[in-house]
Each structure stands twice: as structure tokens, then as C-alpha cells.
Backbone bond lengths (Angstrom), bond angles and torsions (degrees), N, CA, C in turn:
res aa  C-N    CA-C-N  psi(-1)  N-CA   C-N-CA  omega(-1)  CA-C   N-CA-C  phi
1 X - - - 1.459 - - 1.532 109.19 -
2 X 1.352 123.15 152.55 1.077 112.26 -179.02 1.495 110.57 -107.48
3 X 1.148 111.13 159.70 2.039 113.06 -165.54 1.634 88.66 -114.97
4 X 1.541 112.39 114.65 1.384 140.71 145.44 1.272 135.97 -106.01
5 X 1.437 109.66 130.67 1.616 107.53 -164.12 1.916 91.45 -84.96
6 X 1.714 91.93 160.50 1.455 91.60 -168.27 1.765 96.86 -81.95
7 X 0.887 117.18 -30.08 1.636 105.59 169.73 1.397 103.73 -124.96
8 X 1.491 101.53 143.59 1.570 108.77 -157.99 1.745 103.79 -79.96
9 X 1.243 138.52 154.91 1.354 126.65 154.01 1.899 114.97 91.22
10 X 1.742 94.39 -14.23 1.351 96.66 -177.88 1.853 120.62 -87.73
11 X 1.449 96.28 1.52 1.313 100.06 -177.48 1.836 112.40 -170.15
12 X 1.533 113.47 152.00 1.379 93.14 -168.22 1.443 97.96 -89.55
13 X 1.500 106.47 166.14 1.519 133.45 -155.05 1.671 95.57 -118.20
14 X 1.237 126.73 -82.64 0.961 128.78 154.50 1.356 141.38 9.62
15 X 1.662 145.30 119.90 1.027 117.13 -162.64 1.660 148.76 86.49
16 X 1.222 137.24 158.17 1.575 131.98 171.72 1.690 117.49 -82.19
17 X 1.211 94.30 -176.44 1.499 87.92 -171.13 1.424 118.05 -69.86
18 X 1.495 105.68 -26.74 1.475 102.68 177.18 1.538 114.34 -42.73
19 X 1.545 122.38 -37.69 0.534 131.30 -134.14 1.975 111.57 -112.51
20 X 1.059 85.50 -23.32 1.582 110.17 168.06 2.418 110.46 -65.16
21 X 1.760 78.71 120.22 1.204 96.82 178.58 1.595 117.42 -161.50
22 X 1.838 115.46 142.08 0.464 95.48 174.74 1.404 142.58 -87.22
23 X 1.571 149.28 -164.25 1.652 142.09 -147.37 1.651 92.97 -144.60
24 X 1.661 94.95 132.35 1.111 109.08 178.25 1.526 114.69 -123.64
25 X 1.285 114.95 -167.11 1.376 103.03 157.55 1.302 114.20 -153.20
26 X 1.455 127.92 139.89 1.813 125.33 -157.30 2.168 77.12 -119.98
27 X 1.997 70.14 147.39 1.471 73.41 160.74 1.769 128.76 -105.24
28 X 0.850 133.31 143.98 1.540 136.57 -153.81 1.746 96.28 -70.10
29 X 1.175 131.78 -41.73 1.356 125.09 -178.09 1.614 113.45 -77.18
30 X 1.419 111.97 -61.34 1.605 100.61 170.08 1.557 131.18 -113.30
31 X 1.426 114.59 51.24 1.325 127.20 -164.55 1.512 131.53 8.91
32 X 1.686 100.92 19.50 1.556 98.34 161.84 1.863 129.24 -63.64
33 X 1.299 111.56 133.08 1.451 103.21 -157.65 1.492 104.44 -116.20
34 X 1.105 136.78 130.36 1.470 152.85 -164.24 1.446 121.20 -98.44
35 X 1.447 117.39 124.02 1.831 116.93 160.31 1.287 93.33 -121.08
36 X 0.954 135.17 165.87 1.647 104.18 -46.75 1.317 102.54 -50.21
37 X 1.546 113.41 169.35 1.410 129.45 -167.05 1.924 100.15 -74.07
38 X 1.057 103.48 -171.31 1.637 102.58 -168.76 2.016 99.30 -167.91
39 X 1.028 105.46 108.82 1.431 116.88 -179.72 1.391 133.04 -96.81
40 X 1.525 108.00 -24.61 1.340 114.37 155.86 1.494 125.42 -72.04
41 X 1.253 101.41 -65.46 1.810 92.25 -166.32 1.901 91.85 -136.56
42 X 1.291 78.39 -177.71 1.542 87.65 -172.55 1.833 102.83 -94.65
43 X 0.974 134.42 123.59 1.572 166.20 -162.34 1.632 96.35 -55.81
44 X 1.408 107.60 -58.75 1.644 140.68 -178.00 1.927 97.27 -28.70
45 X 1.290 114.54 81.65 2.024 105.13 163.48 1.012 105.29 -31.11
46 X 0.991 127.98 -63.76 1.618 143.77 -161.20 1.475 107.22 -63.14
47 X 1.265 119.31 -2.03 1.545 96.97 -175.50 1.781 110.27 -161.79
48 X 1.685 92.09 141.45 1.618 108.55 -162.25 1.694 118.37 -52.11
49 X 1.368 97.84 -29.33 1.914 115.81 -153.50 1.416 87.57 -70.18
50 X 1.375 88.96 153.46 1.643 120.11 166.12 1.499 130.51 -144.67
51 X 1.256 98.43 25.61 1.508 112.52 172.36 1.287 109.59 -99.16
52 X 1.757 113.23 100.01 1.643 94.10 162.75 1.711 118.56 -118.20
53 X 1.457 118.45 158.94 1.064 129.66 -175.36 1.838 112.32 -109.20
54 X 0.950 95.20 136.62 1.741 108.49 -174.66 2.009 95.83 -63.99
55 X 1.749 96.96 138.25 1.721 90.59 171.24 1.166 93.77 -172.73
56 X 1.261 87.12 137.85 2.339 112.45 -174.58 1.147 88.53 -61.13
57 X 1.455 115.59 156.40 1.506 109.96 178.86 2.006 97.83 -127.30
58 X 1.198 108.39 -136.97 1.718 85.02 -162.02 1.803 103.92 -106.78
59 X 1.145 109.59 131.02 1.023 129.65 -175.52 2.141 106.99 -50.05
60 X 1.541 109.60 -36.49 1.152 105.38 172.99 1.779 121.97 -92.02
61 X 1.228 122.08 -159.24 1.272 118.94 152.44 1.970 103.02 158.39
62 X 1.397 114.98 162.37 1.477 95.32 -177.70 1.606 95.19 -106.59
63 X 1.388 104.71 -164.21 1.524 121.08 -162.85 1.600 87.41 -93.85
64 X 1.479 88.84 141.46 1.984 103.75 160.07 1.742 105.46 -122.38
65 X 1.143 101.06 -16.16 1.880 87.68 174.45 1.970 80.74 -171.51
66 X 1.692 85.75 177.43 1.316 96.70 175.34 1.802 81.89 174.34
67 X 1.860 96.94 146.30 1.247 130.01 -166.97 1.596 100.96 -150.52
68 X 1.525 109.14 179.77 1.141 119.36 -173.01 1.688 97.08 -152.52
69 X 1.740 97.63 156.91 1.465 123.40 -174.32 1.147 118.16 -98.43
70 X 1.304 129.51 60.51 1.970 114.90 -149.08 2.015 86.73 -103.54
71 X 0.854 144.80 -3.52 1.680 140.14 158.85 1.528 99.53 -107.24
72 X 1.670 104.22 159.69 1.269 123.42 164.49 1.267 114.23 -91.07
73 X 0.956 109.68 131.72 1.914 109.00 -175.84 1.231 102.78 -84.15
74 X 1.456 106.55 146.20 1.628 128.03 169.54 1.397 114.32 -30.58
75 X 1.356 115.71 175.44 1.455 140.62 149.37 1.505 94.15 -47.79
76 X 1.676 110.82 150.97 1.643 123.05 -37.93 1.568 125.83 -54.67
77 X 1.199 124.53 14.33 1.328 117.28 -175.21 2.052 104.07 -70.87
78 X 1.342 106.34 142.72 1.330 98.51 -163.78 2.057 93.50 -110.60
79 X 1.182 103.73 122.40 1.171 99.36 158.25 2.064 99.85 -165.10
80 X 1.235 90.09 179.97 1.613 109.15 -161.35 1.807 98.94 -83.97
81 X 1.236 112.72 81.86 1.714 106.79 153.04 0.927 149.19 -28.93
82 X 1.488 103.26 -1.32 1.789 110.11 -167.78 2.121 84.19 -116.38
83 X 1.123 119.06 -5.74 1.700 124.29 170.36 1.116 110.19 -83.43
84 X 1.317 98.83 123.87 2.005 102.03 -176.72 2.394 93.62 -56.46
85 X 1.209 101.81 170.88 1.233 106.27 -179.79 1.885 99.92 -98.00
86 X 1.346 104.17 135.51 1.834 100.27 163.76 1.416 86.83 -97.53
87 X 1.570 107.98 159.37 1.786 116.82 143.93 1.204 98.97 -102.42
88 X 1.274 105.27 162.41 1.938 132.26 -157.55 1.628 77.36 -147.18
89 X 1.504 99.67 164.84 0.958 112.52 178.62 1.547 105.96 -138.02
90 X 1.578 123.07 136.16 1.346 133.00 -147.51 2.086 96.00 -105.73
91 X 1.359 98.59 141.30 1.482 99.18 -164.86 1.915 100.94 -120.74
92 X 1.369 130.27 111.94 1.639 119.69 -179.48 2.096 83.30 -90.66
93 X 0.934 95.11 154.82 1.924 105.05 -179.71 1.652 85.04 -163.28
94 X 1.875 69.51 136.42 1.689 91.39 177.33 1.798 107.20 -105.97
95 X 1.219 100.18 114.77 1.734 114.33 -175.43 1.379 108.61 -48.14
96 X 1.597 116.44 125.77 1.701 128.84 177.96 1.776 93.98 -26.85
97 X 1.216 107.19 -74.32 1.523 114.06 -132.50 1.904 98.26 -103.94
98 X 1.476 109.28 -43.48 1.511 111.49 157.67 1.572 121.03 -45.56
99 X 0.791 100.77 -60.51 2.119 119.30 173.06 2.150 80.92 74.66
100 X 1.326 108.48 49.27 1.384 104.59 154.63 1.783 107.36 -130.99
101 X 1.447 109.78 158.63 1.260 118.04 -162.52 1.704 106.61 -111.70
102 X 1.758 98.25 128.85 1.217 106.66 -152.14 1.629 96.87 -128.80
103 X 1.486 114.45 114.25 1.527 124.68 176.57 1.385 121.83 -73.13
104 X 1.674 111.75 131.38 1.429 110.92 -173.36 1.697 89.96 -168.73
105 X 1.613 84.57 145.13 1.766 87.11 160.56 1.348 120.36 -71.29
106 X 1.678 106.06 163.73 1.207 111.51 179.47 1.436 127.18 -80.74
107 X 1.564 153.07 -155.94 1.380 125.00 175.03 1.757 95.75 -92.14
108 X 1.321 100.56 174.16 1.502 116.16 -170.57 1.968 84.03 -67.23
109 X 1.248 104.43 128.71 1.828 122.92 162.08 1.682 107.30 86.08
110 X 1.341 112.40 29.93 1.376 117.30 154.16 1.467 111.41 -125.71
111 X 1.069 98.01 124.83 1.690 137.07 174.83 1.612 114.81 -68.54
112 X 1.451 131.73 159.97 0.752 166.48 -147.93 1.984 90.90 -110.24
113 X 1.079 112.44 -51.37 1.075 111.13 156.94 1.967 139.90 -84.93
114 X 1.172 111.41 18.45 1.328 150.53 -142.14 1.967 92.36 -119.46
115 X 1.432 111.20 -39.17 1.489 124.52 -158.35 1.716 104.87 -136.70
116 X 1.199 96.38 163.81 1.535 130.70 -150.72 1.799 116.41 -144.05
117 X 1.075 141.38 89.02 1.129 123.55 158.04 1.569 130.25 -7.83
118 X 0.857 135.15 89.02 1.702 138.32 -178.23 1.608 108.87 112.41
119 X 1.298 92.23 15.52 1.783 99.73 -179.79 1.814 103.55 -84.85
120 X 1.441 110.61 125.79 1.806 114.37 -174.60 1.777 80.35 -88.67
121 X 1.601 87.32 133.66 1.214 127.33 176.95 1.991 103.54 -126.09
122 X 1.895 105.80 168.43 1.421 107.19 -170.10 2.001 101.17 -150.11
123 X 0.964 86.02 115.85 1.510 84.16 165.46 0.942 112.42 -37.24
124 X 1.612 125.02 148.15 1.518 135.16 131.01 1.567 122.82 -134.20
125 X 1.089 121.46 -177.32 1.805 130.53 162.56 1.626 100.84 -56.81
126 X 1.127 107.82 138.63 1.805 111.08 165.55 1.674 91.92 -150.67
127 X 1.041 94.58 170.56 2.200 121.49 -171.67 1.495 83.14 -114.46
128 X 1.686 98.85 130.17 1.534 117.19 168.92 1.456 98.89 -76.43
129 X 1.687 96.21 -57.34 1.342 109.37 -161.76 1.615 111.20 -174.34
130 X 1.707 119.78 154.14 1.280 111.26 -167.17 1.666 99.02 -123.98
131 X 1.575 122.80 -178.64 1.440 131.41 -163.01 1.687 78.63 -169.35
132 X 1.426 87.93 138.72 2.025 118.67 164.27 2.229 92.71 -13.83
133 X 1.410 107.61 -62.79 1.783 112.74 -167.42 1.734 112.57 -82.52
134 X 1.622 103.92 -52.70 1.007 105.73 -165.69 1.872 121.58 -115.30
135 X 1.646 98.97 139.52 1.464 91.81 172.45 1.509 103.52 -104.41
136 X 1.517 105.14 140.57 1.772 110.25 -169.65 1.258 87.79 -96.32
137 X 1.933 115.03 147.72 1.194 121.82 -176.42 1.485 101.37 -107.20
138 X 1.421 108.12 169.47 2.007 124.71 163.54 1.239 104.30 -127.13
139 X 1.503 83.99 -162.17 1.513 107.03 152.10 1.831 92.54 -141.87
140 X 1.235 90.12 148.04 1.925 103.01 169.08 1.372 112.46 -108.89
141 X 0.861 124.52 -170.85 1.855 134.48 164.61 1.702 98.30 -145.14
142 X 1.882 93.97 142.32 1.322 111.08 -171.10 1.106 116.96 -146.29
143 X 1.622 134.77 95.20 1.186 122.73 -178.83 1.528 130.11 -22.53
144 X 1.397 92.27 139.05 2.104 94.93 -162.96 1.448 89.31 -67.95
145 X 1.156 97.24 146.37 1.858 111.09 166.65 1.217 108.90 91.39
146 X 1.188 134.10 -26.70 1.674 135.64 166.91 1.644 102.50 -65.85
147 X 1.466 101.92 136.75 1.440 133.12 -171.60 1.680 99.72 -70.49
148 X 1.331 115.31 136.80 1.363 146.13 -164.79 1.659 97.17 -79.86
């Protein structure tokens, strides 16, 4: 099968988990740095530059909220009705060194009760979802110190 990230460029593919992070982009004149990444211009009102450079951003960060998915949402959301529904539970984390807050599920078997506001959490690789060819890639968040 082949492993595709569900949006291209937003995270590296490449590699182990150590090594897995997600991709930002800073701009060269006023080092404001962007998730999602941003390739045209720099985001910043405040500022002229438009040079940006691609940059991993921090592999840790703690919790600013966290919720859970226990219904399937309506149309347009596309999924298969005849699949029982899981809830996942949705993670906002505020980046070590960015101090911006970046949405992602949590890993498959952490709960809503599992987490804590100010709890340090760590990126990794997670599976959105798979098809007969392709496995679609993420990223999840996983409390630091919980077993892989």
C-alpha cells in the first residue's frame, strides 16, 4: 500500500517517529511562523516580507483544550454509513517554542478523560484512514511518556 499524507507538505513523512514533525513556515523579515505553513506571502498585517522558509516546528507542546467526537456529523462530511461510528477525541496543543495552538487528534485509546489542560503532549505519525491502495497519513498527539 502506499503511505500518503492527507495534506501534502504539512508534515514530514519520511523517517521514524523520532523523527516525525510537523512543517511550518517563518517569514525571513519578521520571524512570524505559520501552521498551516503559508508559501506565498507572509500572513503578518504588520509586515512587508515575503520570503518564507519551510521549518519543523516543535515536536512537544502542552494541552489548551481538548473535546471529543462521540456522533458523526452531517452532510457534507463524507464518510461510509454502513461503518459503525468511533469517537476520537480532538487535541488544541500549544507548541513548546511557537506558543501557537495546533489541532489534531489524540492517539487511537486516549480519552477525553485520559488529559488535562497543561498536560505536555508530542507529536507523532497517526493513520486517518486506509482504501484497498492507500494508507492516508496524520499526525496525532500523545501524552509524553505513554507507551507507543
Amino acid at each position: 500500500m502506499t503511505r500518503t499524507p492527507v495534506v501534502a507538505g504539512w508534515f514530514t513523512q519520511d523517517g521514524g517517529e523520532e523523527d516525525f514533525r510537523l512543517l511550518g513556515t517563518r517569514c525571513a523579515a519578521c520571524t512570524s511562523v505559520f501552521f498551516p505553513r503559508e508559501d506565498s506571502f507572509c500572513r503578518n498585517p504588520a509586515c512587508v516580507g515575503g520570503e518564507l522558509t519551510e521549518v519543523p516546528l516543535s515536536k512537544r507542546g502542552r494541552v489548551w483544550s481538548y473535546t471529543d467526537g462521540r456522533y458523526r456529523p452531517p452532510a457534507p462530511y463524507v464518510s461510509d454509513p454502513d461503518t459503525p461510528w468511533e469517537p476520537y477525541t480532538l487535541v488544541a496543543v500549544e507548541l513548546e517554542a511557537e506558543r501557537m495552538v495546533v489541532l489534531g487528534q489524540a492517539v487511537p485509546g486516549v480519552s477525553v478523560a485520559d488529559l488535562a489542560v497543561g498536560m505536555e503532549v508530542e507529536v507523532v505519525p497517526g493513520v486517518l484512514g486506509e482504501t484497498p491502495r492507500t494508507v492516508w497519513t496524520t499526525w496525532r498527539w500523545r501524552p509524553v511518556g505513554m507507551a507507543s
